[in-house]
C-alpha angles and dihedrals in degrees: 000000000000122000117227106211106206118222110232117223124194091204154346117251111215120193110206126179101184092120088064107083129198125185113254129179117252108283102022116175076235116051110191092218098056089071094071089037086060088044103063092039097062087051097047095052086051090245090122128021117210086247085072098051125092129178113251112231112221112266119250115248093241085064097035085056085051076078120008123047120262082245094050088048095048094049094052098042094039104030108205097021094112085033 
């Protein structure tokens, strides 16, 4: 029989960004609030503790454009600019 050796891990880390706020219509499939919402829940129901939890830094645009087009970028960081 092999034996399975488990990797201990002290904790968890967590990155969250909901700090970072970004201005979405009414009725967005992404509501900024329900991040932080998300956030303490997980820490009230004892899923997360706050020792877990580190503050996400914003993304530079050069990694942001590995994914998302310069336009879309620039939409979401300058609202109106492509308007």
């Amino acid at each position: 029989m092999t034996k399975v050796r488990l990797l201990q891990i002290d904790h968890m880390k967590v990155f969250y960004s909901d700090h970072h706020k970004v201005s979405l219509p009414t009725g967005h499939n992404f509501p900024m609030d329900k991040y932080a919402l998300l956030r303490e829940a997980l820490i009230s129901q004892g899923v997360l503790c706050s020792r877990e939890l580190y503050e996400a830094p914003i993304a530079p645009r050069d990694i942001v454009t590995l994914a998302h087009t310069i336009a879309y970028y620039d939409a979401v960081v300058c609202p109106g600019v492509l308007n």
